[in-house]
C-alpha positions in Angstrom: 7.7 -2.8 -4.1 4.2 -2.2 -5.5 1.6 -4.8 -4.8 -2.3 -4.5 -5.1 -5.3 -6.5 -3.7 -7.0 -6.4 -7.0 -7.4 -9.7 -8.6 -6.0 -8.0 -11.6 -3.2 -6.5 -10.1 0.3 -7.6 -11.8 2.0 -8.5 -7.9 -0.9 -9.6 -5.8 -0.4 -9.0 -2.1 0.1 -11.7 -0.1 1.1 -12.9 3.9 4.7 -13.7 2.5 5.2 -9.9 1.2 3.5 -8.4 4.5 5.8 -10.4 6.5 8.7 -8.7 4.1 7.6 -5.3 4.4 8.9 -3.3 7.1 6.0 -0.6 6.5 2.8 -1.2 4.2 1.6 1.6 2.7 -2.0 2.2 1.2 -3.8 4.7 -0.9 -7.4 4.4 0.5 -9.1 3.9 3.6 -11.2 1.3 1.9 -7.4 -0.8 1.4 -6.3 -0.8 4.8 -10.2 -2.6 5.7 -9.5 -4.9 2.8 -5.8 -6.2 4.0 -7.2 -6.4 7.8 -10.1 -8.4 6.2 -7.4 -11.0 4.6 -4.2 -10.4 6.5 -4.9 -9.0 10.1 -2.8 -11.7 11.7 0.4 -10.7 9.3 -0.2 -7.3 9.8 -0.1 -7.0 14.2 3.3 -6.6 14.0 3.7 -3.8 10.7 2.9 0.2 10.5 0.2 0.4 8.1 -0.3 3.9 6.4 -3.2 5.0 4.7 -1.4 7.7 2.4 -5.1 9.3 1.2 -4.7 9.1 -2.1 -7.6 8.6 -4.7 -6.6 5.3 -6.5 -7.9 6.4 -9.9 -4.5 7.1 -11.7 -2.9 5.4 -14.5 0.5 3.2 -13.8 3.1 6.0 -13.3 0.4 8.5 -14.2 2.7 12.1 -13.6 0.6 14.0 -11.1 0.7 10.1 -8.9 4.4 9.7 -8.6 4.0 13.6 -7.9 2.2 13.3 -4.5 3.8 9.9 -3.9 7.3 11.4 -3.6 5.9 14.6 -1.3 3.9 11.6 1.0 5.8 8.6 1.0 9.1 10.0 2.8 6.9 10.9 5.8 6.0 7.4 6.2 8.9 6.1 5.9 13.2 6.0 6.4 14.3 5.8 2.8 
């Protein structure tokens, strides 16, 4: 599932989908900050990955799901 903490953002994270995830998974530095800012109780328990990826592309933007599919499996059991 794809959330954002953009106010914008179509699926807004929240403490109910953190308590969901078994793994949350960031693009920036700057995002992991942001959720411990809001959610650091709901995330003690939870891998948090900062995958260091510029968050600048376009939905499904080609060259994103690109480096998504060579860093995401690292992160996690799919």
């Amino acid at each position: 599932m794809s959330a954002g903490i953009s106010p914008e953002a179509e699926t807004r994270v929240s403490a109910d989908l953190i308590e969901w995830a078994d793994v949350v998974l960031v693009m920036e530095k700057v995002h992991r900050r942001k959720l411990n800012e809001r959610f650091k109780p709901h995330l003690k328990a939870k891998k948090l990955v900062v995958l260091d990826i510029r968050d600048d592309y376009g939905f499904m933007d080609p060259e994103l799901v690109r480096i998504l599919k060579m860093k995401v499996p690292r992160c996690v059991d799919l």
